[in-house]
C-alpha positions as CSV (number, residue, x, y, z in Angstrom):
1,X,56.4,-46.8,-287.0
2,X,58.7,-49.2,-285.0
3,X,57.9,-46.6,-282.0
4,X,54.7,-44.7,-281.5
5,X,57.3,-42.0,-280.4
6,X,59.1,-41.5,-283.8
7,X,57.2,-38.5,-285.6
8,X,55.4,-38.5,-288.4
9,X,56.5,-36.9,-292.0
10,X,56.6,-33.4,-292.1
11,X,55.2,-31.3,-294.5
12,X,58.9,-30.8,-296.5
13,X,59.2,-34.5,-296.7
14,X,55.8,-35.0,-298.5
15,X,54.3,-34.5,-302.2
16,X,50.7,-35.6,-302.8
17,X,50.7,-35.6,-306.6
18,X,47.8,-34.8,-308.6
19,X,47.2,-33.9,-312.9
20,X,47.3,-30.3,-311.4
21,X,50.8,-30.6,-309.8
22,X,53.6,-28.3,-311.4
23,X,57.2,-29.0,-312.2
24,X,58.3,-26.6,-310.1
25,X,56.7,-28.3,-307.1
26,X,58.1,-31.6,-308.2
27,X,61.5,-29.8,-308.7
28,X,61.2,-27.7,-305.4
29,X,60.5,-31.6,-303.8
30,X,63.3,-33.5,-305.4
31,X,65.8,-30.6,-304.6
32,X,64.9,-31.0,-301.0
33,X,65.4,-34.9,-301.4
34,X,68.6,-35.0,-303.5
35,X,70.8,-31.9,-301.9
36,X,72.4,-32.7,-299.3
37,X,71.8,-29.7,-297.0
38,X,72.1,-31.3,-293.5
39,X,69.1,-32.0,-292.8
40,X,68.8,-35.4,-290.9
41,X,67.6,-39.1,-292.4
42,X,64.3,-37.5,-293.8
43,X,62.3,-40.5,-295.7
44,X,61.2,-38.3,-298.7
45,X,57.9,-39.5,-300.2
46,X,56.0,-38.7,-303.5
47,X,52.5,-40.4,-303.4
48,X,50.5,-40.9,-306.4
49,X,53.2,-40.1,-309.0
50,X,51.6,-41.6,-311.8
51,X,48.6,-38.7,-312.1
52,X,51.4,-36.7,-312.9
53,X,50.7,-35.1,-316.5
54,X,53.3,-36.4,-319.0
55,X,55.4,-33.2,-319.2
56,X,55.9,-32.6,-315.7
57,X,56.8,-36.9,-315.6
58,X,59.8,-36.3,-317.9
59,X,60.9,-32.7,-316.6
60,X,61.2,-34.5,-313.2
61,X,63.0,-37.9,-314.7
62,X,65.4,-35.2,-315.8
63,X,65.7,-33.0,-312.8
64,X,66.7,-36.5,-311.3
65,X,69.0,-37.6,-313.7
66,X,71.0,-34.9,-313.0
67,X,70.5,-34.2,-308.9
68,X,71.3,-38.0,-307.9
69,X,74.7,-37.9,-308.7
70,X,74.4,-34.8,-305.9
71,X,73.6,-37.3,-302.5
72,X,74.3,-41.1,-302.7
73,X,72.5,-41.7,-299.4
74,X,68.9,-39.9,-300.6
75,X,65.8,-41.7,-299.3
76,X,63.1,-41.2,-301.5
77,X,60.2,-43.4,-302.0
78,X,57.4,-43.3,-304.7
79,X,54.1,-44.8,-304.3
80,X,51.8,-45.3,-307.4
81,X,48.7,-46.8,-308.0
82,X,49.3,-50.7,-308.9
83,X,46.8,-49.9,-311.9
84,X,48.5,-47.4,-313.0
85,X,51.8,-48.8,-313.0
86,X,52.2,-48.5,-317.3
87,X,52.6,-44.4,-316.6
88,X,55.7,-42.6,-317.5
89,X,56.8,-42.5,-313.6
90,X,56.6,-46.0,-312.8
91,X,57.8,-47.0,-316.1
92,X,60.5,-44.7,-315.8
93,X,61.4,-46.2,-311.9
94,X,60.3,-49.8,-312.5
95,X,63.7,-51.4,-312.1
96,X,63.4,-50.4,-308.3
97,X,59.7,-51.5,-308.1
98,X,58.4,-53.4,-304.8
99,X,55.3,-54.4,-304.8
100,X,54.4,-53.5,-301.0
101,X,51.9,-55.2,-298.3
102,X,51.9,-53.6,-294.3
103,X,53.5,-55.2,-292.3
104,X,51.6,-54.3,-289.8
105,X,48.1,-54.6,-288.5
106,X,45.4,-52.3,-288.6
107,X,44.8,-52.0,-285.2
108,X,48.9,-51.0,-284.7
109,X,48.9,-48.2,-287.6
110,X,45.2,-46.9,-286.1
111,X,47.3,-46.6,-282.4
112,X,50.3,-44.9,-283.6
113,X,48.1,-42.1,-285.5
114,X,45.8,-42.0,-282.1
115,X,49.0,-41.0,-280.6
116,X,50.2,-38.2,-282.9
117,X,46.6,-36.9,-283.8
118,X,45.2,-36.7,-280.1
119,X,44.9,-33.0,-278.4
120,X,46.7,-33.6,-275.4
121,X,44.4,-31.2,-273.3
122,X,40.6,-31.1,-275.1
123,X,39.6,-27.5,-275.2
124,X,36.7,-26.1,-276.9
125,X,38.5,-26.8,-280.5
126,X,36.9,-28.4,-283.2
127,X,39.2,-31.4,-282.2
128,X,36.5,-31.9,-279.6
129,X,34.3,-32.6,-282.5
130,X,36.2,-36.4,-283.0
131,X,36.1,-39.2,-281.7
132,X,38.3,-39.0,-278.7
133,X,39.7,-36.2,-279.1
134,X,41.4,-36.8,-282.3
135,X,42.2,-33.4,-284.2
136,X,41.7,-35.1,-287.5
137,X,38.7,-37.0,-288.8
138,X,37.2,-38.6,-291.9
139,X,34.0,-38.1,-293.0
140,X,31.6,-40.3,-295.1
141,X,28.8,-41.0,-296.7
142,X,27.5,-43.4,-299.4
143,X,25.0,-41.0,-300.1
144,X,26.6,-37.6,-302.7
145,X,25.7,-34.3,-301.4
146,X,24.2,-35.0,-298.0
147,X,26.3,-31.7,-296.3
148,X,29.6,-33.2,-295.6
């Protein structure tokens, strides 16, 4: 984010980890993260990895046990919930733990995703449905069930 013209993640460099998420998919990710296969400095990132379910926690402890000797120069981060930090994944990784604050402002990490997520020529798209032309929204309600 030093430059609103680097790019964001792509979808290869990012697992969004649930209870339902597989082994495999963990496996598929940390292959992609821990072979080197040319591809570039990717910044791999795993987010939430303490929902994992227990089993798939130690099958991918083991899968990267045995792929790290593979690529000295991986870049992977994992980002787990502070109160969650007693699960197998971030008791299994807490000798690298940093406890992390942005270091940057709100109003600087709101520009840089206006500049990624704005349709450059507003058609009659559904991004025309966001604020400025933004092809990506939240919507919220304190309310349950009101049609979202």
């Amino acid at each position: 984010m030093n430059s609103p013209y680097q790019p964001l993640p792509t979808f290869d460099e990012v697992l969004l980890c649930t209870p339902q998420t597989t082994a495999e998919q963990v496996g598929l990710f940390l292959r992609r993260c821990l072979i080197p296969c040319g591809g570039g400095e990717k910044i791999y990132t795993m987010l939430y990895a303490d929902e994992l379910s227990y089993d798939v926690s130690c099958r991918a402890e083991e899968l990267f046990q045995h792929l790290q000797h593979c690529n000295s120069t991986y870049r992977l981060i994992i980002l787990c919930n502070c109160e969650r930090e007693h699960s197998y994944i971030p008791s299994v990784f807490s000798q690298y733990k940093v406890h992390m604050i942005p270091q940057r402002r709100l109003a600087e990490i709101q520009q840089y995703l206006q500049h990624h997520y704005r349709v450059a020529q507003p058609s009659s798209s559904a991004a025309s449905v966001f604020k400025d032309n933004m092809c990506v929204g939240i919507v919220s309600s304190k309310r349950a069930g009101v049609g979202k």
